[in-house]
Steps between C-alpha positions, in 0.01 A plus 500: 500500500306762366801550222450189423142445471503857256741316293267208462199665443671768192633144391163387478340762326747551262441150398067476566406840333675470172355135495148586578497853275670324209193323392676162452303222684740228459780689724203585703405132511836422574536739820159394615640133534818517651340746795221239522762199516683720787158572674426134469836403640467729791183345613576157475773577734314726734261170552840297522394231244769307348675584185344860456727563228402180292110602571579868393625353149199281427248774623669757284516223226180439538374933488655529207379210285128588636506878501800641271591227235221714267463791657285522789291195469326228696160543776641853607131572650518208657832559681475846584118389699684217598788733694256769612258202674803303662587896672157567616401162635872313623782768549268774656343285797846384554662833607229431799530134541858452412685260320586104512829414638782454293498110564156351330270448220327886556829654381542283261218558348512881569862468319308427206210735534712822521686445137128444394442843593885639385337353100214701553683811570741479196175415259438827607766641478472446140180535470515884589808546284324347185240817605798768488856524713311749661220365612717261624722707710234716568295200709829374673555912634187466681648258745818689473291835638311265754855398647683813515178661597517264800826536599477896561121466633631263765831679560299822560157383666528050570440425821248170471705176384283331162695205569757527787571115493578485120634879372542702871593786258151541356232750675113553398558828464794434240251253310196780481830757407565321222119403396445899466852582319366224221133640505644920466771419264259284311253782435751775429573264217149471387484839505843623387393228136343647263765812479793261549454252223740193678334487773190352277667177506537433849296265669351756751321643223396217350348414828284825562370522136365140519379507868419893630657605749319337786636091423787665420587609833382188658731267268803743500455405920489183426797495258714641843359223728646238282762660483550490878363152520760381212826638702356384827473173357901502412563604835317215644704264281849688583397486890451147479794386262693757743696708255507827404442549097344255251877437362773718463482533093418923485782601715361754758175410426483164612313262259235500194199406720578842767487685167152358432366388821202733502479461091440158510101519586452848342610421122238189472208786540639743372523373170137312544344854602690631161267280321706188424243238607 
């Protein structure tokens, strides 16, 4: 397995980073819709609505018309407040009140919130890469820190459950871990800047010019509790559809939406905190 999921992930970036450091937007564009059609896919079927292929194809038909037919175009603001607000005030009370069966108009309707929010994440997804492949890559490591900053928090100090009924894995303590690995390695950027010239174009920095250091802390914490919320969420859905992985498309990996789980709430403010709206 863990063969296997190496040879994935080298696969991967042997394929993302020449795309994204390249400069050429329509291969860009092009990458950006088939992982949205697969994300798409994936949650259609995690709700267990018919024909999630079939859906996938028009919602990916209809991305790429709206958003990448002339470059990014279309009400990004619109979509990326729109993604954010359906977060804060649906998904996040849900992780405490759970979800609607699998049999009912709630799902249904959930079925078609979620790819609501899986549009907003992409927009932003592009909107960050318009800004520089760095600052792109640079926003999506912060929930990349969070996460492995969570795993070896919990592994060394978890002992109270955040969600024992959704992600039994999961500890407070691995949560705050990864909070603090975001906020230290943050600042050591910051700081390491202005005599390592790359590191100018990272969203970090970008962050603690425009806000001081004081917001900056607070919305770097709540960058990793998204982040947290958004792959709790997932679980919730796997629990419930009762399967492992998303779909089986990144071998060893599982599927598109456990790659971006914990992305999928982050990106939308990210990109509206880098001054998009």
């Amino acid at each position: 397995m863990l063969k296997t999921r190496i040879i994935t992930a080298v696969l991967l970036l042997a394929v993302l980073l020449p795309v994204l450091f390249f400069n050429y937007y329509p291969a860009v564009a092009v990458v950006v819709l088939a992982f949205f059609g697969a994300a798409v896919w994936e949650s259609f079927r995690l709700f267990k609505s018919p024909r999630p292929l079939l859906s996938a194809v028009v919602w990916a038909a209809a991305f790429g018309y709206t958003f990448l037919l002339h470059g990014l175009s279309g009400p990004v603001t619109f979509w990326l407040l729109l993604g954010f607000a359906i977060w804060l005030l649906r998904f996040t009370p849900t992780l405490y009140t759970g979800l609607p069966p699998l049999e009912g108009m709630g799902n249904t309707m959930l079925s078609l919130v979620y790819p609501i929010t899986l549009v907003s994440c992409f927009v932003a997804i592009l909107a960050l890469y318009l800004k520089s492949p760095l600052f792109l890559i640079s926003a999506m490591a912060l929930v990349w820190i969070a996460d492995i900053g969570a795993y070896f928090s919990g592994k060394a100090f978890g002992k109270r459950k955040l969600a024992p009924s959704i992600s039994p894995g999961k500890s407070w303590e691995g949560a705050i871990g990864g909070a603090i690995a975001v906020v230290l390695l943050s600042a050591l950027t910051v700081l390491l800047a202005p005599s390592v010239g790359w590191l100018q174009d990272t969203f970090v920095v970008y962050l603690q010019a425009k806000r001081g250091w004081g917001l900056t802390v607070v919305i770097l914490v709540v960058i990793c509790a998204f982040s947290v919320i958004g792959d709790l969420f997932e679980s919730m859905l796997k629990r419930r559809a009762g399967i492992k992985d998303s779909s089986k498309l990144l071998p060893g990996h599982g599927g598109v939406l456990d790659r971006i789980d914990a992305l999928v709430p982050v990106l939308p403010l990210a990109a509206l905190i880098a001054g998009w709206a």
